[in-house]
C-alpha positions as CSV (number, residue, x, y, z in Angstrom):
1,X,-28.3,-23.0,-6.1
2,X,-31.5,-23.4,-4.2
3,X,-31.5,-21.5,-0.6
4,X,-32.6,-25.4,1.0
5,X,-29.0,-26.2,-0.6
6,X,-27.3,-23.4,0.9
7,X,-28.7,-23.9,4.4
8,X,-27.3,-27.4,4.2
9,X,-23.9,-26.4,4.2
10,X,-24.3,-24.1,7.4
11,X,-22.5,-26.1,10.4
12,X,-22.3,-23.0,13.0
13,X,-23.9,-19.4,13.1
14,X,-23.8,-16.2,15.0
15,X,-25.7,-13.0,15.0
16,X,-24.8,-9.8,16.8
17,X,-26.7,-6.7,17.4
18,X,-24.8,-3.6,17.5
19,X,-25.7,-0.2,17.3
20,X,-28.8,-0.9,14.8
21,X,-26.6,-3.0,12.3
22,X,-27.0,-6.6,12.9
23,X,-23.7,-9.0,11.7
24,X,-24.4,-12.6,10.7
25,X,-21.6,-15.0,10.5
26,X,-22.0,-18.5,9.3
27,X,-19.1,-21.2,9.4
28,X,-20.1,-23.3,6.2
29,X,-18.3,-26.4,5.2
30,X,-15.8,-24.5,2.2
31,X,-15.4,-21.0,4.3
32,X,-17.2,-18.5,6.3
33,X,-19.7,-16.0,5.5
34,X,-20.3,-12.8,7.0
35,X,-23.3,-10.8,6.2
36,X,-24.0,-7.3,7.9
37,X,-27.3,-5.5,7.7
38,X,-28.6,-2.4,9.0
39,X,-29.4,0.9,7.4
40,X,-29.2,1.5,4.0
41,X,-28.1,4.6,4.1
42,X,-25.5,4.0,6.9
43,X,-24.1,1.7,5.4
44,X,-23.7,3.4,2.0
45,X,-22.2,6.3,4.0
46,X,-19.8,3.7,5.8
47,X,-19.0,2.3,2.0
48,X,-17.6,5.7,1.1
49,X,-15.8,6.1,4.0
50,X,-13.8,2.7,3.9
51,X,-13.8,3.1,-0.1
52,X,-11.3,7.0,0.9
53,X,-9.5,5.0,3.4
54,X,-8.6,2.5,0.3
55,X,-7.5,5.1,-1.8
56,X,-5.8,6.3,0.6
57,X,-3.7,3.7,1.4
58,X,-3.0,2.4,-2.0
59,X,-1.7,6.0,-2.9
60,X,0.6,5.2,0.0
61,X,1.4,2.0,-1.3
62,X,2.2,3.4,-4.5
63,X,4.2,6.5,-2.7
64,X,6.9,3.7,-1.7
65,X,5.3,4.5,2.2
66,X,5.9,1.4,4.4
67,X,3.0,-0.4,5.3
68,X,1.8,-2.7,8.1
69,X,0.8,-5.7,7.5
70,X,-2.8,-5.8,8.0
71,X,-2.6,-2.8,5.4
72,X,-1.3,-4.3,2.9
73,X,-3.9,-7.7,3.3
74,X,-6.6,-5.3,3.3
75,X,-5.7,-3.4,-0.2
76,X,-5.4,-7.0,-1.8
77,X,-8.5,-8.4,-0.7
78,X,-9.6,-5.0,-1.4
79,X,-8.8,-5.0,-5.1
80,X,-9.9,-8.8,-5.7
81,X,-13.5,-7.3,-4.5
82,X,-13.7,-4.8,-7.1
């Protein structure tokens, strides 16, 4: 795909400044898309820390430990992105 196609299929955008990371959410015609950009290193850092809470919670999981359900949405959209 050709970035002229993609920019086609953008109907509404947003972007949002906060704390030096800058979020960018576009509503396209099949979805949204969310893009967030900042600091590389930050945002590495952040990866790690959300990566431990993960494992964390799919030890739980896996403990028979009851989960809420935004939990349990987050460790399977979690393991269809790895």
């Amino acid at each position: 795909m050709n970035q002229e196609n993609n920019e086609e299929k953008v109907y509404k955008q947003a972007t949002e400044k906060c704390g030096g990371v800058e979020f960018k959410v576009e509503g396209l015609k099949d979805g949204y898309r969310v893009t967030v950009r900042g600091d590389e290193e930050r945002i590495k850092e952040q990866r790690r820390v959300a990566s431990s809470f993960m494992n964390f919670t799919r030890q739980a999981d896996k403990a028979g430990w009851w989960l809420p359900w935004p939990f349990r949405v987050l460790l399977q959209l979690w393991s269809r992105y790895k």
